[in-house]
C-alpha positions as CSV (number, residue, x, y, z in Angstrom):
1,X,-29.4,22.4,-51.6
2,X,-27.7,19.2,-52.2
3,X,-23.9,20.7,-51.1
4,X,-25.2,22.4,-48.0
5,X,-27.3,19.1,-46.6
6,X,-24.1,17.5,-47.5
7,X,-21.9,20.2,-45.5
8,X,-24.3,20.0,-42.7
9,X,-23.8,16.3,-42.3
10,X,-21.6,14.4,-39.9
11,X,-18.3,13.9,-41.2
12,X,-18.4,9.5,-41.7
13,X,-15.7,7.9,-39.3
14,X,-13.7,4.9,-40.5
15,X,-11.1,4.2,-43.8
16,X,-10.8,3.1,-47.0
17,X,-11.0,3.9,-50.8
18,X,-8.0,5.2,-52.4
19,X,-5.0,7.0,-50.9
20,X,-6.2,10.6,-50.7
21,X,-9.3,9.3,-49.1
22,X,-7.8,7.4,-46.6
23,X,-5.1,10.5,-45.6
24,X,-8.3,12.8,-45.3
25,X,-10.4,10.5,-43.4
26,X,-7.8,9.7,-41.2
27,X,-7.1,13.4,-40.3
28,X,-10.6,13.6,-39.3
29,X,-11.0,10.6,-37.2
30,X,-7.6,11.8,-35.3
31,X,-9.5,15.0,-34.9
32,X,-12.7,13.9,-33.6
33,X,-10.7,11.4,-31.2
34,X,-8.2,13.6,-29.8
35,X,-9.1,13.8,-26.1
36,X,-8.2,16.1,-23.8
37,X,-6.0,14.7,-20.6
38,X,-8.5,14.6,-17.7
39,X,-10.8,11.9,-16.4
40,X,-13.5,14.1,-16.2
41,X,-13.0,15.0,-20.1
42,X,-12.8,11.5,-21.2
43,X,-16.2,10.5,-19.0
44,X,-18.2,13.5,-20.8
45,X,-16.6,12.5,-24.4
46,X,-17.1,9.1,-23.9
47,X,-20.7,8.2,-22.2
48,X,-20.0,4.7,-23.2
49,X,-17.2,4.4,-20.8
50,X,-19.6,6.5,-17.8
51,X,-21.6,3.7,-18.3
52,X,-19.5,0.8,-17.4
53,X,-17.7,2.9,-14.5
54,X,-18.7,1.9,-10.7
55,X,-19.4,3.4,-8.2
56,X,-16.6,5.1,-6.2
57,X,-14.6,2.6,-3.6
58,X,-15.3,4.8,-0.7
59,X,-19.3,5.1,-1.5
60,X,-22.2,2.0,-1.4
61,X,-19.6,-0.8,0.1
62,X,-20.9,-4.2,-0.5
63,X,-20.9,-5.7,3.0
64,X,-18.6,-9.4,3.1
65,X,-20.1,-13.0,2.1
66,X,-20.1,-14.6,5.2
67,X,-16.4,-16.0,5.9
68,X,-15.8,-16.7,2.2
69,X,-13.1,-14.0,2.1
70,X,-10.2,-15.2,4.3
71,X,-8.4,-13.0,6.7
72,X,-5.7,-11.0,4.4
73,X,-7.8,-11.8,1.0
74,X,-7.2,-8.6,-1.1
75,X,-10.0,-9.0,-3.0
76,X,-12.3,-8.5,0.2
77,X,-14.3,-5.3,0.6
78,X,-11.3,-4.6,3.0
79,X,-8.8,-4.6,0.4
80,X,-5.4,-4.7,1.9
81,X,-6.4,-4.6,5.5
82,X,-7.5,-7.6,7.5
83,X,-11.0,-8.8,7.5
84,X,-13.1,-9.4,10.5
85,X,-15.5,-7.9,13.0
86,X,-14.4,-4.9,15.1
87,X,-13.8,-7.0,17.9
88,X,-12.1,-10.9,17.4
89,X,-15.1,-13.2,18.5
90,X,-13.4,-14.7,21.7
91,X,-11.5,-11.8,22.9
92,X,-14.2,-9.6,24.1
93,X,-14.6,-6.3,25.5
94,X,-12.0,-4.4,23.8
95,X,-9.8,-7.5,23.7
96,X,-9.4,-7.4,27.8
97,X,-11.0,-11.5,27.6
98,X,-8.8,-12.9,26.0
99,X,-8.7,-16.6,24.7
100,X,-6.1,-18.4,27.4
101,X,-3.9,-16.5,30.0
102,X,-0.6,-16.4,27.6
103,X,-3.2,-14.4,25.3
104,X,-4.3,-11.9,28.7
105,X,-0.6,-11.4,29.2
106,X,0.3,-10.1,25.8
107,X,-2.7,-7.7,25.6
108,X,-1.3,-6.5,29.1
109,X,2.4,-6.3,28.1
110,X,0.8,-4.4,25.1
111,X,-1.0,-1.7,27.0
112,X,2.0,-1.1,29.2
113,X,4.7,0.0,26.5
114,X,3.9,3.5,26.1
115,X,3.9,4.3,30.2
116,X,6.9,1.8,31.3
117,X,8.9,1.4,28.1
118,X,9.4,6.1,27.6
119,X,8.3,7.5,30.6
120,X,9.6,5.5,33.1
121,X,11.2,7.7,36.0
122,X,14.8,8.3,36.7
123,X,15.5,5.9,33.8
124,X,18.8,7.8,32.9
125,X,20.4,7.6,36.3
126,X,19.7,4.1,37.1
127,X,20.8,3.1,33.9
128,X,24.6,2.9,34.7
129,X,23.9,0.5,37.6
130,X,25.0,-3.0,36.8
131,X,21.7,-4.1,39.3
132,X,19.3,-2.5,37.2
133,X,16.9,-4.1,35.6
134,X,14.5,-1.9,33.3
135,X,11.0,-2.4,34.5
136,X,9.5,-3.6,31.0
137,X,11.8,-6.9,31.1
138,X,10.7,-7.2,34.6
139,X,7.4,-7.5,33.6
140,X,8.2,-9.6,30.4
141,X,10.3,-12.1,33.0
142,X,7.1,-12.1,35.4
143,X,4.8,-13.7,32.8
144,X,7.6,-16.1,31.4
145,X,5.7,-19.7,32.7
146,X,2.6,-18.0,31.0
147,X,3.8,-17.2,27.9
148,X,5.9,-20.2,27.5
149,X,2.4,-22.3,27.6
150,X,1.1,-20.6,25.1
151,X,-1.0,-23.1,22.4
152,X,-0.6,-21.7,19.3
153,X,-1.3,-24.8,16.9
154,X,-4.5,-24.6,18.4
155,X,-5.6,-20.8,17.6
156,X,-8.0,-19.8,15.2
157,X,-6.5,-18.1,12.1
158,X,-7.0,-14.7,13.8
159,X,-6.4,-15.3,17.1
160,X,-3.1,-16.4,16.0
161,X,-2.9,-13.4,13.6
162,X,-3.8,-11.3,16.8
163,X,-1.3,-12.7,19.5
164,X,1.3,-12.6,16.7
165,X,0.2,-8.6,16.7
166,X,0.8,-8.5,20.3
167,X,3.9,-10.6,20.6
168,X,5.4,-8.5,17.7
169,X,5.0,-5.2,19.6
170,X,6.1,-6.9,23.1
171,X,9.4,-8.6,21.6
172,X,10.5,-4.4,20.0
173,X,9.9,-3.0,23.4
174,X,11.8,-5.6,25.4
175,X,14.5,-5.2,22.5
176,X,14.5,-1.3,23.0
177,X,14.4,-1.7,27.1
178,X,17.5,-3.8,26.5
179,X,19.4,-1.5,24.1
180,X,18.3,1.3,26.1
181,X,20.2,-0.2,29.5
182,X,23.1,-1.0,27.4
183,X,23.8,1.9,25.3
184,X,21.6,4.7,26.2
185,X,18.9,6.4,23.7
186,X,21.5,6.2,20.9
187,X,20.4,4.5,17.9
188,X,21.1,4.0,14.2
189,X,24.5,5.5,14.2
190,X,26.4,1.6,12.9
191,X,22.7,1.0,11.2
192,X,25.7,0.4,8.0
193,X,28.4,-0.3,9.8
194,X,27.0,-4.0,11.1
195,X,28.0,-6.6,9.5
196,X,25.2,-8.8,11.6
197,X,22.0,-9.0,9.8
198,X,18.5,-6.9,11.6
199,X,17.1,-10.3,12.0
200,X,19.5,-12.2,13.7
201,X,20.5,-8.8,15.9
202,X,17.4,-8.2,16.9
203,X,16.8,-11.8,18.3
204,X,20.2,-11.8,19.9
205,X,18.2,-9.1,22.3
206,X,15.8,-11.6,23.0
207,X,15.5,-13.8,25.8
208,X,15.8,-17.7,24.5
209,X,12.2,-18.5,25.7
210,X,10.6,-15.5,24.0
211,X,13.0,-16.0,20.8
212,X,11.8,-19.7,20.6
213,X,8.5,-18.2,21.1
214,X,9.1,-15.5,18.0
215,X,10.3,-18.7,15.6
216,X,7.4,-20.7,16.4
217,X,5.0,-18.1,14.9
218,X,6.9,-17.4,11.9
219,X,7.2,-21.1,10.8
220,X,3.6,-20.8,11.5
221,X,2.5,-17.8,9.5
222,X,5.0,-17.7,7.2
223,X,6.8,-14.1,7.6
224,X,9.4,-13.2,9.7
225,X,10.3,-10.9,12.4
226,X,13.5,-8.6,12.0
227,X,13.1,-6.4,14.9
228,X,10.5,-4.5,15.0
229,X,6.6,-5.0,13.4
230,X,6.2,-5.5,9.8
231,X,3.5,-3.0,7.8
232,X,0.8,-6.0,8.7
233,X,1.1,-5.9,12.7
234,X,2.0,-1.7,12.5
235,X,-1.2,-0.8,10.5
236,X,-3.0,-3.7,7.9
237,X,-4.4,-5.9,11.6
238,X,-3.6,-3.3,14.2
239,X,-6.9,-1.9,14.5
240,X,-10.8,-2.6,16.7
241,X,-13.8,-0.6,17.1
242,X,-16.3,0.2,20.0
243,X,-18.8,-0.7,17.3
244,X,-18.8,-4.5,18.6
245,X,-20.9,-6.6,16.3
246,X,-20.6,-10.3,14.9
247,X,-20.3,-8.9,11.1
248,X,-17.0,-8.0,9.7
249,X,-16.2,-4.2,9.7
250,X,-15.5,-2.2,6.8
251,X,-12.8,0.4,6.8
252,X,-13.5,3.5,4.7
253,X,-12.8,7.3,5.3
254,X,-16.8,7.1,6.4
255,X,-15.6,5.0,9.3
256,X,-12.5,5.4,10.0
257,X,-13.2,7.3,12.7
258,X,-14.8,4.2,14.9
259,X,-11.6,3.1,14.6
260,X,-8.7,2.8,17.3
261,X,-5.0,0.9,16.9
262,X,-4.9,-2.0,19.3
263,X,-1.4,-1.7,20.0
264,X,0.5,1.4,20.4
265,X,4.3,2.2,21.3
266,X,4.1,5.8,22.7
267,X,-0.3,6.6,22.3
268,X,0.2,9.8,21.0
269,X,-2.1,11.5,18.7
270,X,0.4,11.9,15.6
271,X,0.9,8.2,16.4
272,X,-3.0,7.2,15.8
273,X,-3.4,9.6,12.7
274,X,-0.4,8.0,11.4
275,X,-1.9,4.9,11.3
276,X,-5.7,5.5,10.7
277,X,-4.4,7.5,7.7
278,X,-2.4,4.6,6.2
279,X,-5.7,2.1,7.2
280,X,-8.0,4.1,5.2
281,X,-5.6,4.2,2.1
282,X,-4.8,0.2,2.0
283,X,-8.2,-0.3,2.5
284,X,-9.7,2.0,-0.2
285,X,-6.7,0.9,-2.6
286,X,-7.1,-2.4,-2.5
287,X,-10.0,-2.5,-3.1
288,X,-9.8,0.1,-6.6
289,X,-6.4,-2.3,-7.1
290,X,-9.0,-5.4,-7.1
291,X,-11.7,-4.4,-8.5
292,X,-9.6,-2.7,-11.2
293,X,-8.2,-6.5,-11.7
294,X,-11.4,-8.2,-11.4
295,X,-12.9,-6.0,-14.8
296,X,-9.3,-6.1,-17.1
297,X,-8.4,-9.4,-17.1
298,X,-11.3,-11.0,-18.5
299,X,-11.3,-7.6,-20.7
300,X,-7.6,-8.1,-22.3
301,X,-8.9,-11.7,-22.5
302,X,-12.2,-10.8,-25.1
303,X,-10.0,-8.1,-26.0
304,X,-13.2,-5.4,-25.0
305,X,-11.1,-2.5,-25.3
306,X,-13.9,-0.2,-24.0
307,X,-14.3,-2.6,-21.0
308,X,-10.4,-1.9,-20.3
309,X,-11.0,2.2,-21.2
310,X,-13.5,2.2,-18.3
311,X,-11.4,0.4,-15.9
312,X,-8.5,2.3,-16.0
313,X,-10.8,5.4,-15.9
314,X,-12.2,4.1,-12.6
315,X,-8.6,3.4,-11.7
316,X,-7.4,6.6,-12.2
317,X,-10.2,8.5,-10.9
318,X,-10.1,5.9,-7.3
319,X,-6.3,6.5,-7.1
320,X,-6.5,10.5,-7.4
321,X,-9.2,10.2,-4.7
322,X,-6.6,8.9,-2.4
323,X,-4.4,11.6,-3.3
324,X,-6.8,14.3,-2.2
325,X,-7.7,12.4,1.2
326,X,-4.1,12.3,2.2
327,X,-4.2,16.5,0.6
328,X,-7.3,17.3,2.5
329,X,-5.6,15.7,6.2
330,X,-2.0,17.3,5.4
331,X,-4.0,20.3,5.1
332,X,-6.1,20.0,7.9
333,X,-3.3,18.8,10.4
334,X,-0.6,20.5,12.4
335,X,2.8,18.9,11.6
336,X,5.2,20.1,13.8
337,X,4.5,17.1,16.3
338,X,5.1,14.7,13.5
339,X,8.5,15.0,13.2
340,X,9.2,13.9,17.2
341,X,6.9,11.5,17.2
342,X,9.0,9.6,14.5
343,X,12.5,10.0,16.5
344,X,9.9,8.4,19.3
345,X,9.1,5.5,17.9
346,X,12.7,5.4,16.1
347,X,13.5,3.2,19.6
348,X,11.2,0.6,18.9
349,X,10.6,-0.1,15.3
350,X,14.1,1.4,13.1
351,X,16.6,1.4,15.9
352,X,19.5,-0.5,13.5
353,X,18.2,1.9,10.5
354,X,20.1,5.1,9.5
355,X,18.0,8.1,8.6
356,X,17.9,7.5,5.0
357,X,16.4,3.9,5.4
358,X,13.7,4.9,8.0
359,X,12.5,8.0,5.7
360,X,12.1,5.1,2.8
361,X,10.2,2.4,5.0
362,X,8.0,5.5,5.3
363,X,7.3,6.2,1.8
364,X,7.0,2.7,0.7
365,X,4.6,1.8,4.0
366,X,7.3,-0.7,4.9
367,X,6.1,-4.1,3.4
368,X,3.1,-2.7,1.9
369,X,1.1,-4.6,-1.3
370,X,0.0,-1.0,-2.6
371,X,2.8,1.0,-4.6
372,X,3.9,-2.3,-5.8
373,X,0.3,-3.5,-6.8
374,X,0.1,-0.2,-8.7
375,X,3.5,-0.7,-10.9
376,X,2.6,-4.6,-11.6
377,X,-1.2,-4.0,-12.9
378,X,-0.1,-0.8,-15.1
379,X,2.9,-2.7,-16.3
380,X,5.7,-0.7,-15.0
381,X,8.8,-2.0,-13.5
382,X,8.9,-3.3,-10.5
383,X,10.4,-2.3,-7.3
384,X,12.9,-4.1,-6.7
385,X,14.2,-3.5,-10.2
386,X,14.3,0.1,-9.8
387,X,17.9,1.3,-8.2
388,X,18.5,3.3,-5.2
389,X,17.3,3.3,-2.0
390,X,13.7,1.7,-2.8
391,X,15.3,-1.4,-4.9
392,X,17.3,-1.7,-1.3
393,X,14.1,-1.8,1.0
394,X,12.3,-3.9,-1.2
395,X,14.8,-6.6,-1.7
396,X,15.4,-6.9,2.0
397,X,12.0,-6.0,3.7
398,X,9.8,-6.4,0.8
399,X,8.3,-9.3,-0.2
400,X,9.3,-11.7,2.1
401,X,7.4,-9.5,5.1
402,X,3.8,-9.5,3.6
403,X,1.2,-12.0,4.5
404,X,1.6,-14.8,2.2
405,X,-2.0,-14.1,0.7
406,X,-0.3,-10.7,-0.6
407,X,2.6,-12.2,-1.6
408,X,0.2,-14.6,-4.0
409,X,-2.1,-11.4,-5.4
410,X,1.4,-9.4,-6.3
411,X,2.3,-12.6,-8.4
412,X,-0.9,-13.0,-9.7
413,X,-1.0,-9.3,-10.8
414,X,2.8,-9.7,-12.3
415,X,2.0,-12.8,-14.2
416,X,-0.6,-11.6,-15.7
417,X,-1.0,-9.5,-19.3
418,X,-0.3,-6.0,-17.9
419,X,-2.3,-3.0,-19.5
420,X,0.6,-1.4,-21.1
421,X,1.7,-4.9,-22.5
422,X,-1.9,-4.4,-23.7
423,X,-1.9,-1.5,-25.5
424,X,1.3,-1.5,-27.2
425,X,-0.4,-4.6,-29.1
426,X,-3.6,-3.4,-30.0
427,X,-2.4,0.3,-30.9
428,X,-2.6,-1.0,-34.7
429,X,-5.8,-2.9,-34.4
430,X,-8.3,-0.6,-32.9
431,X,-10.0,3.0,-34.2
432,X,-8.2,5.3,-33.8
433,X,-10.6,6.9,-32.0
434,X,-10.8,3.6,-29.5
435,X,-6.7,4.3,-29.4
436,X,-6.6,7.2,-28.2
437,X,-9.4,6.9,-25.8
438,X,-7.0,4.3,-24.5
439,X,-4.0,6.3,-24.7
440,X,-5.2,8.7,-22.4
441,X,-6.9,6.4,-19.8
442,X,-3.9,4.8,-19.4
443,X,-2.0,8.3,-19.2
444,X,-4.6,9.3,-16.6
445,X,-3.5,6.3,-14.3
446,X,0.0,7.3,-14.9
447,X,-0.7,11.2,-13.6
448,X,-2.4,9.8,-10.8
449,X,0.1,7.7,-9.6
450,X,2.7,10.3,-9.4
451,X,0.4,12.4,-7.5
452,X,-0.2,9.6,-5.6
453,X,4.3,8.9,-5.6
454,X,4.7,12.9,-4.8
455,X,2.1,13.3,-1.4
456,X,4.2,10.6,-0.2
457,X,7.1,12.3,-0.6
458,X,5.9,15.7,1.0
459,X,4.6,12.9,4.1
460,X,8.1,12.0,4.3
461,X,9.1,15.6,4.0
462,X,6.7,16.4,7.3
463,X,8.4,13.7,9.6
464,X,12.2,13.6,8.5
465,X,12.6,17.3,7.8
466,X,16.5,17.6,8.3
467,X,17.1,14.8,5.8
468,X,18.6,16.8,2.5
469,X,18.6,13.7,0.7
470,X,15.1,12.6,1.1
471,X,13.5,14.9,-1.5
472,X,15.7,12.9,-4.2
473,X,14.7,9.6,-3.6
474,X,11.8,8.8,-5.0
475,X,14.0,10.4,-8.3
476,X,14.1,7.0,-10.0
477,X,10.6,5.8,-9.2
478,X,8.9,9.1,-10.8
479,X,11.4,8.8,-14.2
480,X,10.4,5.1,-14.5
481,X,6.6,6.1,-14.0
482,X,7.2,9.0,-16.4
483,X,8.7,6.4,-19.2
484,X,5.7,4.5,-19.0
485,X,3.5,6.9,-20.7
486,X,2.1,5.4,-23.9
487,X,2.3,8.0,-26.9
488,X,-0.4,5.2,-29.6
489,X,-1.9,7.9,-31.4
490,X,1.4,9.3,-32.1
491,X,2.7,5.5,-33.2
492,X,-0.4,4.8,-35.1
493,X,0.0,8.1,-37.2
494,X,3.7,7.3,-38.0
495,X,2.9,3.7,-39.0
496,X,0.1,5.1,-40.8
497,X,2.2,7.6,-43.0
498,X,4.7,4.6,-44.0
499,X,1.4,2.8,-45.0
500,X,0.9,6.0,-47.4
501,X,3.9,6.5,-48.8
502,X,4.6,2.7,-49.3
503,X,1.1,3.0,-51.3
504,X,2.1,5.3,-53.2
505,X,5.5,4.3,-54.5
506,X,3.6,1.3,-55.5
């Protein structure tokens, strides 16, 4: 009676006592912790972690604090994407009231692009004419004394944020119109062969009053213009809603569609996915990036190991949920127009970039916080330290393009303890059941990520379809991703065997 009670009972977890019963125990603690790769595994092993976990970044949004949050704080319910109500307070009625008259013109400069800057009749004929002048600079030349007044010291935050939107989006269509006289629709054929930087090309192009114009808003907001919008005036700000109301609007895959872009270059219907799709995901990533932040810091800092488990299992499961939205609209949507709309909009925001270049401002989202966000809170290298074409991008158009506020979280999030830095110190400290419940959290973040890596890829795939080269270069990123996997269980049990056989020479 006494053996089978004692057969019956749970084996006891933890070390100690001579060799043998160390080796033994430990074989059975590495048995009852081995958990299988999955988030959904680890949250029914571990109801511990379940419990900590919130809810899901696209479900029960916590509406904003009054104006606590500033307009590109990361840490906003709005993540990456700007926060404010649908419709800027002063602009009114879909943005047609605008603050002062210089603001009115660049809202109808804005709305004009996609009629008089493609479509415009008999363009190719009238080209050759010394006379012509192409109806967009016309118009741009017509509101010159207007726009010249404009008062920008003056602006609120995002009124200046907004005009900077529009002025952004003006200044690449009067560039194309101009390259368009001059040389035809060719494009990015000498993107290499300049020797003349993209920044101070494109504002050759420019009329002095409107690049003196250009200049005073980037001294003002701190990030430059290089010819065509950056990721913040293309997607992160470019957006309103006919749900006008005084409270700041959440984006979420729930709302998306009360969105519309403000600005558009050729208002087709690719062209508005394209950029709801890419709202939704900086949106819902920053926010799983933030909140992910929020919880590990102060974790690493107690060193709560199961506090960090349950973030990167929140981490992981919020990343993979991104992954199957952008599945679900691939899936969903016909891609044969997506292709032509990118040559389209090739004229206005990648004319000086060959092929190659334009296909990777795609897949890194241009100057986008989010892939880079990812690396710097898991620990992986960064960008710009990874060669080929992506360390290229993201030492030129990087960094230096995000809002300043974005700039500040990405060193915040590098400065920091990273989890992998983490781990690889408390892999001899913890249980090693509490190891490998880490081991594979962590390793769940890492799958997720290059899921996350390889729908980009297939994006880029739809819309550059004749580039050969473009399924290789996201090569590097995924074998630096891949590297980072964390193998403690395997490191403990090595380190563990030394301890053994040390003990017993002794």
């Amino acid at each position: 009676a006494g053996r089978s009670s004692t057969a019956a009972a749970p084996p006891p977890v933890g070390t100690g006592g001579t060799t043998f019963d160390y080796l033994q125990q430990h074989i059975t603690d590495s048995q009852m912790a081995r958990i299988p790769l999955g988030v959904t595994d680890t949250l029914l092993r571990s109801p511990e972690v379940a419990k900590k976990l919130r809810p899901a970044v696209d479900v029960e949004l916590e509406p904003l604090d009054g104006p606590s949050h500033g307009f590109w704080d990361p840490t906003g319910p709005n993540g990456f994407v700007s926060h404010r109500s649908a419709c800027l307070a002063q602009w009114g009625n879909r943005f047609l009231k605008a603050p002062s008259p210089a603001c009115r013109a660049l809202v109808h400069l804005a709305g004009i692009i996609p009629n008089v800057c493609y479509t415009y009749p008999g363009l190719e004929h009238m080209e050759e004419s010394s006379s012509y002048v192409h109806p967009f600079i016309s118009k741009c030349e017509s509101f010159r004394e207007v726009l010249t007044g404009l008062q920008v010291d003056t602006m609120a935050v995002q009124d200046q944020e907004h005009a900077w939107l529009l002025l952004t989006f003006v200044c690449c269509a009067y560039r194309s119109a101009v390259s368009h006289v001059r040389h035809g629709t060719r494009h990015g054929t000498d993107a290499r062969c300049s020797a003349e930087p993209r920044r101070a090309s494109a504002l050759r192009k420019l009329p002095p009053w409107l690049s003196a114009l250009i200049l005073h808003f980037e001294e003002l907001l701190g990030r430059e213009w290089h010819g065509s919008p950056e990721y913040s005036e293309l997607v992160l700000n470019n957006w309103a809603s006919s749900q006008e109301s005084p409270h700041d609007f959440i984006i979420s895959r729930e709302t998306i569609h009360q969105v519309q872009p403000i600005a558009r270059f050729i208002a087709t219907p690719d062209e508005e996915w394209y950029r709801k799709l890419h709202l939704v995901l900086e949106a819902e990533g920053g926010r799983a990036i933030s909140a992910a932040h929020k919880t590990i810091q102060p974790a690493i800092a107690m060193r709560d190991t199961g506090a960090v488990i349950a973030a990167l299992t929140q981490l992981a499961q919020d990343v993979a949920s991104l992954s199957n939205f952008q599945m679900q609209q691939f899936d969903q949507k016909d891609s044969r127009g997506e292709a032509v709309m990118m040559q389209r909009l090739r004229a206005f925001v990648a004319e000086d970039l060959s092929e190659e270049d334009y296909a990777v401002w795609v897949y890194a989202e241009g100057s986008s916080p989010l892939l880079p966000a990812l690396h710097a809170i898991l620990g992986l290298r960064k960008l710009d330290g990874i060669a080929g074409p992506l360390q290229e991008h993201w030492q030129m158009q990087g960094r230096r393009c995000m809002a300043t506020k974005h700039r500040d979280f990405l060193d915040k999030l590098e400065m920091g303890v990273s989890v992998r830095a983490y781990c690889l110190c408390e892999w001899r400290k913890a249980s090693v059941e509490g190891i490998a419940a880490l081991e594979d959290a962590f390793n769940n973040c890492i799958e997720a990520l290059l899921r996350y890596c390889s729908l980009r890829q297939r994006l880029v795939s739809r819309m550059f379809p004749d580039v050969s080269k473009i399924r290789l270069m996201n090569a590097e990123q995924e074998q630096v991703i891949r590297t980072g996997r964390l193998a403690l269980l395997q490191m403990r049990r090595v380190a563990d065997s030394h301890r053994m056989l040390l003990s017993r020479q002794h």
